[in-house]
OpenMM code with the backbone's topology and positions (N, CA, C; nanometers):
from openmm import Vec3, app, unit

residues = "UNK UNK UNK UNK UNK UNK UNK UNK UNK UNK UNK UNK UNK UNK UNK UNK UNK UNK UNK UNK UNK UNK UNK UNK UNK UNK UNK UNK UNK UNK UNK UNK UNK UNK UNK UNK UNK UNK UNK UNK UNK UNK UNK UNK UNK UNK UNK UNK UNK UNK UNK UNK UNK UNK UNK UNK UNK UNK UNK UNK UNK UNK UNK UNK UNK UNK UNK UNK UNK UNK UNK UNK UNK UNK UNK UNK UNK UNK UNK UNK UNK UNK UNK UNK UNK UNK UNK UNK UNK UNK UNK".split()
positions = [
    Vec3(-0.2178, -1.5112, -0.6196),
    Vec3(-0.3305, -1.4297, -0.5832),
    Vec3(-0.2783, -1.3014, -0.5199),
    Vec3(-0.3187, -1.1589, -0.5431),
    Vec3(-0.2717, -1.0455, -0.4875),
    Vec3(-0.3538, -1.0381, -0.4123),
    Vec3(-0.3369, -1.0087, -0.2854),
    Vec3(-0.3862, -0.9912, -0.1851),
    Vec3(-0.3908, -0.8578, -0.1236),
    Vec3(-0.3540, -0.7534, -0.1886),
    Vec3(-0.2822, -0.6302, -0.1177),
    Vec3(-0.4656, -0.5950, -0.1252),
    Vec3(-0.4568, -0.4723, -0.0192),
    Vec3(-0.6239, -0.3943, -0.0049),
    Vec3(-0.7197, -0.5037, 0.0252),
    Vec3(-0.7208, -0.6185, 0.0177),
    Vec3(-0.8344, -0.6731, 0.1048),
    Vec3(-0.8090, -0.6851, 0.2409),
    Vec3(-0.9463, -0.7185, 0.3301),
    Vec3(-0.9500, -0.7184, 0.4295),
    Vec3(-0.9571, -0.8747, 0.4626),
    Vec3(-0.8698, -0.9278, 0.5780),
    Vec3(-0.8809, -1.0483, 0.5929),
    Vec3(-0.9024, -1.1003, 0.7321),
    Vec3(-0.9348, -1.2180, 0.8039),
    Vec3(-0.9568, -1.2323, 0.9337),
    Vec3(-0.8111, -1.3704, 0.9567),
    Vec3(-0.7298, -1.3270, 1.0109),
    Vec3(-0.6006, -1.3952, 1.0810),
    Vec3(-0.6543, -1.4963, 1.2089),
    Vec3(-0.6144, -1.5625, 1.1531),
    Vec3(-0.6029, -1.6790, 1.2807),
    Vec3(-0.4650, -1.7610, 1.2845),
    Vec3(-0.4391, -1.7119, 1.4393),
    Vec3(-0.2973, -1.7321, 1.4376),
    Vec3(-0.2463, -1.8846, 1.5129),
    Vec3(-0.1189, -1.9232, 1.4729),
    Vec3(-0.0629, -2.0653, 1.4787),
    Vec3(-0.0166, -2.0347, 1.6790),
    Vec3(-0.0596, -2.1334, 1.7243),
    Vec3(-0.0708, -2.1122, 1.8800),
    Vec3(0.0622, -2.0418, 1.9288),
    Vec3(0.1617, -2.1099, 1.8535),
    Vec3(0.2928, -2.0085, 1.8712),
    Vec3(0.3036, -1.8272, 1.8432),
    Vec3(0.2448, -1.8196, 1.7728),
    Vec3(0.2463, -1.6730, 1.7551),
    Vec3(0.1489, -1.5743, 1.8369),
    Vec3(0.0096, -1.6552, 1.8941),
    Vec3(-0.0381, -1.6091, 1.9558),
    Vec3(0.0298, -1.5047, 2.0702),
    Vec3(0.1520, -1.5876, 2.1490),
    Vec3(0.2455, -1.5426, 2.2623),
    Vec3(0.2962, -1.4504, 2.2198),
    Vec3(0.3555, -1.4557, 2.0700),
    Vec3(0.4210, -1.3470, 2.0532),
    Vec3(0.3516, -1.2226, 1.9691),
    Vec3(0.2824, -1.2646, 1.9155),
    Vec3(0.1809, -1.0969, 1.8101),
    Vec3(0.1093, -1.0557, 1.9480),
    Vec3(0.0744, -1.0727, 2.1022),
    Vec3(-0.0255, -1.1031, 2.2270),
    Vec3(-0.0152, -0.9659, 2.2336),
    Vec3(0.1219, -0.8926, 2.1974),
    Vec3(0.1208, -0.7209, 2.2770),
    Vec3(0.0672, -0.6583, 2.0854),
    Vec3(0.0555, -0.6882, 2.0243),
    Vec3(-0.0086, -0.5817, 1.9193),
    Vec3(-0.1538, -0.6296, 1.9050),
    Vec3(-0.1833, -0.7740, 1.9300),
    Vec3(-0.3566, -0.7637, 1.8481),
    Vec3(-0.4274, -0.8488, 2.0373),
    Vec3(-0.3513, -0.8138, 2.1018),
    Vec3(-0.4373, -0.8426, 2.2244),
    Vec3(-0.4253, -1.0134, 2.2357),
    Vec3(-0.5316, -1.0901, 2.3545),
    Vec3(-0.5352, -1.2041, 2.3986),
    Vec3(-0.6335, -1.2776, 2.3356),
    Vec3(-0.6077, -1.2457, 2.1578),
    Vec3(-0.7153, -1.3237, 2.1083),
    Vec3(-0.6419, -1.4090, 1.9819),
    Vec3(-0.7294, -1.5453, 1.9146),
    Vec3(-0.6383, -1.5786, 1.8668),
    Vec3(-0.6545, -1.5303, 1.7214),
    Vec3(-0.7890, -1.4711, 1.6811),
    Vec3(-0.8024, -1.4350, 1.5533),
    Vec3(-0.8444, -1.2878, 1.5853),
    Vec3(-0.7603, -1.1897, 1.4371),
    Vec3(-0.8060, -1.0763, 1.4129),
    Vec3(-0.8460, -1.0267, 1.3083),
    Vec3(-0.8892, -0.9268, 1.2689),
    Vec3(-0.9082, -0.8627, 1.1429),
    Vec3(-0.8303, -0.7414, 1.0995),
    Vec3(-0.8015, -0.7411, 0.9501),
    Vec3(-0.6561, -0.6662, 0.9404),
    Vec3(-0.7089, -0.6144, 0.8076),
    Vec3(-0.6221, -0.4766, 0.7628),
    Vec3(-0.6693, -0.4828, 0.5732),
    Vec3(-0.4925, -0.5522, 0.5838),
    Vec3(-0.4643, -0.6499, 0.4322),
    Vec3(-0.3296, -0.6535, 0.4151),
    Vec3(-0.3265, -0.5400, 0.3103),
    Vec3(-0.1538, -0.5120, 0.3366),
    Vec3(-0.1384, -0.3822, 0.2525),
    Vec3(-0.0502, -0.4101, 0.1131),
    Vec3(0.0471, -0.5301, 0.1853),
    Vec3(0.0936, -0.5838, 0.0733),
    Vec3(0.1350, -0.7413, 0.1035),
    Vec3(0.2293, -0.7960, 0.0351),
    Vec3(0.2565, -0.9412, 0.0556),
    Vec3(0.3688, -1.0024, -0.0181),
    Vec3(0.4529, -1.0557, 0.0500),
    Vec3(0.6259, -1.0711, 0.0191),
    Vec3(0.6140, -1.2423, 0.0540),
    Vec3(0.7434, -1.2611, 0.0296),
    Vec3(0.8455, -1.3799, 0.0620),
    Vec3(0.7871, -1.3652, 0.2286),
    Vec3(0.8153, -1.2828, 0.2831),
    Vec3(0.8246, -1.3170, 0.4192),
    Vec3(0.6990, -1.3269, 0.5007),
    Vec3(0.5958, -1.2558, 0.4543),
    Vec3(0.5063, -1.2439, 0.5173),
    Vec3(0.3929, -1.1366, 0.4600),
    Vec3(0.2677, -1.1523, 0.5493),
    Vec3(0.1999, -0.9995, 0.5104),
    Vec3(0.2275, -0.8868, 0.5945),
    Vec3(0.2030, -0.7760, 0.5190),
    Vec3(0.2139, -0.6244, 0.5741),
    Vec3(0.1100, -0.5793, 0.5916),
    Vec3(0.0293, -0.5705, 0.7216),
    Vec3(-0.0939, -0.5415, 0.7219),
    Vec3(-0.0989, -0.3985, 0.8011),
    Vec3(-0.2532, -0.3636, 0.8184),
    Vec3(-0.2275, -0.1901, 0.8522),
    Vec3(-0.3457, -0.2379, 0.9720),
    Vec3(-0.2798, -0.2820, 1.1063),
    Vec3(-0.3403, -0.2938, 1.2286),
    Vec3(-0.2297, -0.2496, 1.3177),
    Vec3(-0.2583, -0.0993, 1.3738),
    Vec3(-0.1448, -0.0234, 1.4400),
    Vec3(-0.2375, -0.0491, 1.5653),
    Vec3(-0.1700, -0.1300, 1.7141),
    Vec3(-0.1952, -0.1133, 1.8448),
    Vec3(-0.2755, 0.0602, 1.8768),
    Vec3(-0.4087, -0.0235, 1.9398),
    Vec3(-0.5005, 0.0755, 2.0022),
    Vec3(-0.3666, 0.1993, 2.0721),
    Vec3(-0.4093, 0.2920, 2.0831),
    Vec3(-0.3452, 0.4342, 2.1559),
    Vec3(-0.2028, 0.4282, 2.0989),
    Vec3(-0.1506, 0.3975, 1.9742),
    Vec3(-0.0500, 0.4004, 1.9173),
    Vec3(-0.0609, 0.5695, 1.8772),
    Vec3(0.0644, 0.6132, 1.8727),
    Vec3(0.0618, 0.7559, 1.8111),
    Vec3(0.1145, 0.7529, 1.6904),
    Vec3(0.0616, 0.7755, 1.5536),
    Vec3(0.1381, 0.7731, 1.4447),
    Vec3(0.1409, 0.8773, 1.3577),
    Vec3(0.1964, 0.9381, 1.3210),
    Vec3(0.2390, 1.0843, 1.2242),
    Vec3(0.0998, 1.1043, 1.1158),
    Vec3(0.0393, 1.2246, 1.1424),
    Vec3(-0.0735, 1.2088, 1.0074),
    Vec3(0.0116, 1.2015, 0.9040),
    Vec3(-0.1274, 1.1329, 0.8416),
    Vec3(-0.0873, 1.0703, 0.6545),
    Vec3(-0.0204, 0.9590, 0.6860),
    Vec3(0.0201, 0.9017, 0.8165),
    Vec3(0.0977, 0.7671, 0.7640),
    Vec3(-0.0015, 0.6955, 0.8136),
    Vec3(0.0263, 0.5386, 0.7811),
    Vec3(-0.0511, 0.4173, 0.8273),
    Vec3(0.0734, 0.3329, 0.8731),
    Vec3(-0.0146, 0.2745, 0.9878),
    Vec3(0.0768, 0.2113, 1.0842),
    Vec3(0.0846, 0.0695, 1.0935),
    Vec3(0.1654, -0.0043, 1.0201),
    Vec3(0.1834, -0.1325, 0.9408),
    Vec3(0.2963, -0.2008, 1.0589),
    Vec3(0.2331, -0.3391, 1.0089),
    Vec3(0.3492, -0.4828, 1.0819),
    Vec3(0.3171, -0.5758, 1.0333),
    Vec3(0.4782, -0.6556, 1.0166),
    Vec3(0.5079, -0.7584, 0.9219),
    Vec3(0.4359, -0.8799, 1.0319),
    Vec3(0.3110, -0.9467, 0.9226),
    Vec3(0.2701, -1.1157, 1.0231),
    Vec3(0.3382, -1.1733, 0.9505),
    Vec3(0.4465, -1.3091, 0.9808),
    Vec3(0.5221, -1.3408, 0.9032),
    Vec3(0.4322, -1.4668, 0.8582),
    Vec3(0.5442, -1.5884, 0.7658),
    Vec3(0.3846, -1.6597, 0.7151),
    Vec3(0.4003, -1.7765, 0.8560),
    Vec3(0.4987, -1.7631, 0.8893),
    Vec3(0.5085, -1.9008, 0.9927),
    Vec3(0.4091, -1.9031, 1.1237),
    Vec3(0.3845, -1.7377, 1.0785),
    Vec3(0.2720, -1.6652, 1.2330),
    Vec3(0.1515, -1.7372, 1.1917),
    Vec3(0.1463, -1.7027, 1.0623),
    Vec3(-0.0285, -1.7698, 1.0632),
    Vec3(-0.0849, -1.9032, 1.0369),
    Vec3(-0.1937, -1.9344, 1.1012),
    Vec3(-0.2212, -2.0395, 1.0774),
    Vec3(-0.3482, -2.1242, 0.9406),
    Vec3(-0.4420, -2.0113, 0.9353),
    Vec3(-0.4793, -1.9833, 0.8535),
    Vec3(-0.5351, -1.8195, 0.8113),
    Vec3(-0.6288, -1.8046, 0.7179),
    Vec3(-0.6162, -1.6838, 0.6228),
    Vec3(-0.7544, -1.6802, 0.5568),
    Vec3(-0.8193, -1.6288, 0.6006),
    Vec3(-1.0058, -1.5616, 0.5508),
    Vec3(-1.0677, -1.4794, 0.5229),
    Vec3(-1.0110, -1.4724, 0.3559),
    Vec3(-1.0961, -1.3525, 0.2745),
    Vec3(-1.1935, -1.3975, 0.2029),
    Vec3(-1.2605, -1.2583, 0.1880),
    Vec3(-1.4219, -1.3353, 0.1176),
    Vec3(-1.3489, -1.2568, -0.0072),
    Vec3(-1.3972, -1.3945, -0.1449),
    Vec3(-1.3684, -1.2754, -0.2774),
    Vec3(-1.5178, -1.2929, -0.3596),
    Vec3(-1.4931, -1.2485, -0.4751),
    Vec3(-1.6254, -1.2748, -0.5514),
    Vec3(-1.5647, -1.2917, -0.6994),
    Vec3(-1.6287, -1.4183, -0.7385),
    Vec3(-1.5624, -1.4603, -0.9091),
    Vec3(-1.6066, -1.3369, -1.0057),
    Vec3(-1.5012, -1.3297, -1.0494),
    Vec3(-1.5668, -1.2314, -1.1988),
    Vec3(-1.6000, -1.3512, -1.2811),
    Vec3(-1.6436, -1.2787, -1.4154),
    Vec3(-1.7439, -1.3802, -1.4959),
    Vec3(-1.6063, -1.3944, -1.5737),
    Vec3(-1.6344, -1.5209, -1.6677),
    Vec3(-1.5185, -1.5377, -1.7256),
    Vec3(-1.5507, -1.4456, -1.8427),
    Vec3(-1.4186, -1.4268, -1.9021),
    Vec3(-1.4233, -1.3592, -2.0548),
    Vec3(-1.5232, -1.4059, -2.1177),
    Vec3(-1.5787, -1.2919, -2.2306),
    Vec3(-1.6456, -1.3831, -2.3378),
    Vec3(-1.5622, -1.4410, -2.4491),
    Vec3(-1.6253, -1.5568, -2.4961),
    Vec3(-1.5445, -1.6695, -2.5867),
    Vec3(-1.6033, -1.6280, -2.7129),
    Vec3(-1.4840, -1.5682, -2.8039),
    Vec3(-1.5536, -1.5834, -2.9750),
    Vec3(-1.6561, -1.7195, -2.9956),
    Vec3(-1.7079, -1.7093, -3.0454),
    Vec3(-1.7764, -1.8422, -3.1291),
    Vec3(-1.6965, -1.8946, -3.2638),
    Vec3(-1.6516, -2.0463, -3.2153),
    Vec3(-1.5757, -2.0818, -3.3829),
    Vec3(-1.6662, -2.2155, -3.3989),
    Vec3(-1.6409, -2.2303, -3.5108),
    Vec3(-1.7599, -2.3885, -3.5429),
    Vec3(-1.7546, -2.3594, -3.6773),
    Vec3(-1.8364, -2.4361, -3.7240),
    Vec3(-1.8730, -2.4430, -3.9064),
    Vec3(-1.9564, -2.4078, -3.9065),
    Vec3(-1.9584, -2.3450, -4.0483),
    Vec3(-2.0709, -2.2366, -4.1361),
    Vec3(-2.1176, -2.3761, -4.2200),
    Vec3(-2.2885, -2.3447, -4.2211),
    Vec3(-2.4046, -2.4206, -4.2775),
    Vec3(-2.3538, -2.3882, -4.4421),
    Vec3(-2.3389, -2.4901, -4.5005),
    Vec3(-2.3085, -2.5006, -4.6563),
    Vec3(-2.4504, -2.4761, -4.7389),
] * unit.nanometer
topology = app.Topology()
chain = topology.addChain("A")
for resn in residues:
    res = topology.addResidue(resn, chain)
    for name in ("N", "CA", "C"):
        topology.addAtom(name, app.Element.getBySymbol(name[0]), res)
């Protein structure tokens, strides 16, 4: 599943809480867009309130996967393809 550009709500594994505590605050779930998604983890674009960051950039950090505990995006099914019609022709 690509995950990059959605927005997701993080809820983090009690261990990581202590340590993500100085970028997303004293809570245990946040909301993030991910930007992309590796072996190691997601790259999401939640830069700490009063962060200073260079215009034009976005201010990204790796949640690794061991950080999270679970992972809550809303998606929506596309319809499936349409199916030729095969069968037999009336003799």
């Amino acid at each position: 599943m690509n995950l990059s550009g959605k927005t997701a709500m993080f809820r983090l594994s009690p261990r990581s809480e202590d340590v993500l505590k100085p970028v997303v605050g004293n809570q245990p779930a946040f909301e993030a867009l991910i930007m992309s998604a590796d072996s190691l983890g997601l790259w999401i674009d939640a830069a700490p309130k009063g962060t200073d960051i260079e215009p034009h950039a976005v201010g990204v950090f790796l949640v690794k996967w061991e950080y999270v505990a679970t992972l809550e995006i809303e998606m929506s099914l596309e319809p499936p393809p349409p199916r030729t019609v095969i069968g037999f022709k009336p003799l």
